[in-house]
N, C-alpha and C positions, 0 to 999 in steps of 0.2 A: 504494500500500500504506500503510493506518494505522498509527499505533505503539500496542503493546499498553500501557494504563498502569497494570498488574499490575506485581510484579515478577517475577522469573523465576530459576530457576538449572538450569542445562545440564550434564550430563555431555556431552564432546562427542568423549571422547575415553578411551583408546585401546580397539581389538576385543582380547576375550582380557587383559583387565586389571584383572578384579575388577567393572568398572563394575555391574552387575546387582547384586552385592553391596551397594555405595556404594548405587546408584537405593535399594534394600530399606530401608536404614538410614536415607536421608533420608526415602522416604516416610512411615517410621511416628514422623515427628514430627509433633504436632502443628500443627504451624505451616504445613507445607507441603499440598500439595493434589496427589498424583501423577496424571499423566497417564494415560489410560484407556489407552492402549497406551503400554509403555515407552519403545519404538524409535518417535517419531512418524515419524523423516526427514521432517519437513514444509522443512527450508529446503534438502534436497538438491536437485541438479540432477537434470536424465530422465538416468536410467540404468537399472542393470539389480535395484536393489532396490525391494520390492514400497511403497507407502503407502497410506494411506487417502485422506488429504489432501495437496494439494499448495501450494508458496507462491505458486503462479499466481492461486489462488484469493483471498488474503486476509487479512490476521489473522482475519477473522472465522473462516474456517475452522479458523484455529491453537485458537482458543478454543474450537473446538467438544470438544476434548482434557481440557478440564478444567470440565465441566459442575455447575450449584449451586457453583461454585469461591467461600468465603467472598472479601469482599474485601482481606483484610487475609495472605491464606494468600501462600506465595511458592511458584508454580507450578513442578514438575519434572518435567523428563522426560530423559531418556538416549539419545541417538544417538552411538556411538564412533564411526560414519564422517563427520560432520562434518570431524573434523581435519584431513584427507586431502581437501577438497575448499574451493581456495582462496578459492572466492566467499563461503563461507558463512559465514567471520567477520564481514564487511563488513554483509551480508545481514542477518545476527541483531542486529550492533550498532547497527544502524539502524532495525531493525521494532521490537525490545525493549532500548531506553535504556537500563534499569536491570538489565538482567539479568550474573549472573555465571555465570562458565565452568570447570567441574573439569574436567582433563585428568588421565588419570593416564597415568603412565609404566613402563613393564614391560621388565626385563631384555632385548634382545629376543633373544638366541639363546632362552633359556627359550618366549619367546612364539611364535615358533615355530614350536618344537616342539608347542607347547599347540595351535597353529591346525592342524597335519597330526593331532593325535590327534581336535579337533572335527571336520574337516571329512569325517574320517572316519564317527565316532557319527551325521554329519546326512546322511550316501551322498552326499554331493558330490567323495569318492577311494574309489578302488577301495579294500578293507582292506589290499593287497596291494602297494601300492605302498611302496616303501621311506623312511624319511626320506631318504636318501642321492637318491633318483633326486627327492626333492620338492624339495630342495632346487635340484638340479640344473635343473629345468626355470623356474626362478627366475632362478636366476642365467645362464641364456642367455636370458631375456626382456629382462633387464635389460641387458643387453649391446647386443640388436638393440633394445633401445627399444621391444615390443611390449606390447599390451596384456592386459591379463590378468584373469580375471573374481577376483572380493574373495579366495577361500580360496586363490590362489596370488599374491596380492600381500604377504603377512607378510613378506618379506627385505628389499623397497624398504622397507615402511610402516613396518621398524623404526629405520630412517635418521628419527627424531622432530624434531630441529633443523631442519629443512627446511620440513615442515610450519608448525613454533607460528608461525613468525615474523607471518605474515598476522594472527594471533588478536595478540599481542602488543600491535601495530600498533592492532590494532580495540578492545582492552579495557582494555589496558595492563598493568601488572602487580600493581595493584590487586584489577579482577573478573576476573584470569587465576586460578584456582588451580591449582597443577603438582603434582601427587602424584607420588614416589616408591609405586609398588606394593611394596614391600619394604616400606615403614613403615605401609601399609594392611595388608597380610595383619602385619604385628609389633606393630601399634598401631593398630586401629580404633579405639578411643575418642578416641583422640589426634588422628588425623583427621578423624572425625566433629565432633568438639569444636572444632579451629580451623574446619573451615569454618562451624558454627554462627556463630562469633566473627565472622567477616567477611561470613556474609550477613546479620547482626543479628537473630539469633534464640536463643531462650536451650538452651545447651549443656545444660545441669542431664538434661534427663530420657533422658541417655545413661548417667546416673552407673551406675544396673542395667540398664543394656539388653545383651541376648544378640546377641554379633555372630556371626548363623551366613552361613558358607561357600553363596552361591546360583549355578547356573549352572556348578561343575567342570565341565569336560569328563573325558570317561569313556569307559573302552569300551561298547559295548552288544550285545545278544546276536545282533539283525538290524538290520544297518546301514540295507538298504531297507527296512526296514518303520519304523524308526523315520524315515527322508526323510518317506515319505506320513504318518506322521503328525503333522510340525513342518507339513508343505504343508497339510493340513485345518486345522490352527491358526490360519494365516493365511486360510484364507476365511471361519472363524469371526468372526474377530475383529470385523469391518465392522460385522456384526449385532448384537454385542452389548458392543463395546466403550462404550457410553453407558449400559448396564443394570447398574448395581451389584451389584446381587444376583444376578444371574446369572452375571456375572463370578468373583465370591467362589464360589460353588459349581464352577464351574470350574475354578478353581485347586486347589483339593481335589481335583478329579479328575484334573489335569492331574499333582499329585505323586503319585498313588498308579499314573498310566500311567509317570509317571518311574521310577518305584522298577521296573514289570512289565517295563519294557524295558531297564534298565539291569542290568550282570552283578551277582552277588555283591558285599559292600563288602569281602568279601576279595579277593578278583580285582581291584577297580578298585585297591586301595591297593597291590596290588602290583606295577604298574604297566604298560608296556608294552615287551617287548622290543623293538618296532619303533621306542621315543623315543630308544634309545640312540648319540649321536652318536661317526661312526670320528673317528679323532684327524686324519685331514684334513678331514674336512668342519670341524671345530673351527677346525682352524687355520684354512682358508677364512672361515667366517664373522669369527671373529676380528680378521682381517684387514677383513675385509667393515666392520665396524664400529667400530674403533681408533678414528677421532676423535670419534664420536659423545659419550661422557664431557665430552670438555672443548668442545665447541661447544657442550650444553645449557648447560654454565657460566656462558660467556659469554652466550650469550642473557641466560638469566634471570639475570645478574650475580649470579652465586654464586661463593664460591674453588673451588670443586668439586661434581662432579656422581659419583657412586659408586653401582654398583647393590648 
């Protein structure tokens, strides 16, 4: 495998943490060059989510993601599941030298809650199912050690200390950047702005830029019909992820199918009776994640870590 001698910068982390947001905002800087598909997963291992390309193939293949790419542009793209899979720090630090790594980090009892309300909107849980029993069926995987497909792994994935250490190791804490998701959704300019500062590209043309919210999860009005229509998305993609203009017309129709399938903005903002946790399962989780705070700390040598 060659090393790409681009530069690069990665969302790599975390699912349900704003990333789609962040990808949005860096994309529309000049400086960078976004990836034809957001999610490349090119440096995952075979498992069970979909790609175009794989690292088996090559950087050449990785480069096929960012076509006409100026060369002075700093290539992005967004895979949250990176994080969550040990080889991949190693992998990327070694194919792409210069590249840096945003991780963000999200509350996780909040997150979730936020993956049982997605994995609903995308008919991967019955509507019907409880937080209470979603939770439950988590926390007796975890027990027996069994595996679990991505929308019922959120209670392990939000144990985050566990994970960074590999990326740490591989980036250091230089091309590591750790977001608090709290200071992203309270201060996007502010985050946008230091990572410009440190992947060396100029912050300036965020000074009036509009940080809107991409990606909520939401209730929606037919859970399976919105599945078959995320599933058509991806077989889309292949054909015309290298076609700019096609793309760009698509995405205008992909938000006006968002808006047909999604309820009311009254209804979404008013939230979900099914998000509301019993004061056991609280305390449960609670419990479940007491050291997480002060182990991110120490990792990344902060006096403290607060969500």
């Amino acid at each position: 495998m060659n090393k790409a001698p681009a530069q690069h910068l990665i969302i790599a982390g975390v699912t349900r943490a704003g990333t789609t947001s962040l990808y949005n905002y860096l994309a529309d800087h000049p400086r960078t060059a976004r990836s034809t598909i957001k999610e490349t997963r090119f440096f995952l291992d075979h498992d069970e989510l979909k790609r175009l390309h794989r690292f088996e193939e090559g950087i050449g293949a990785y480069e096929k993601f960012f076509p006409d790419c100026p060369p002075d542009a700093v290539r992005l793209e967004a895979t949250p599941d990176y994080l969550y899979r040990p080889a991949v720090a190693k992998r990327i630090a070694e194919t792409l030298p210069d590249a840096h790594i945003v991780v963000i980090l999200r509350e996780p009892i909040t997150r979730l809650v936020s993956w049982r309300r997605y994995a609903i909107q995308n008919g991967l849980l019955d509507p019907g199912i409880s937080l209470t029993d979603y939770i439950r069926v988590q926390f007796e995987a975890e027990a027996a050690g069994g595996a679990l497909p991505q929308h019922l792994r959120a209670l392990s994935e939000g144990r985050y200390a566990r994970f960074l250490a590999p990326w740490i190791e591989a980036f250091g804490k230089d091309r590591l950047i750790v977001i608090n998701y709290r200071d992203l959704m309270d201060d996007p300019a502010g985050v946008t702005h230091d990572i410009c500062r440190r992947v060396g590209i100029a912050p300036g043309f965020y000074d009036d830029y509009s940080f809107d919210i991409h990606n909520a999860s939401r209730r929606v009005r037919w859970p399976r019909l919105h599945s078959a229509y995320r599933s058509l998305i991806w077989r889309v993609k292949p054909h015309v992820h290298d076609k700019p203009a096609v793309r760009a017309a698509l995405r205008g129709l992909r938000r006006s199918t968002d808006a047909l399938l999604g309820r009311s903005g009254n209804q979404a903002r008013g939230g979900d009776p099914g998000d509301v946790l019993t004061d056991d399962d609280r305390q449960q989780l609670e419990g479940f994640y007491r050291d997480e705070p002060a182990e991110l700390a120490c990792l990344l040598g902060q006096a403290e870590w607060t969500w």
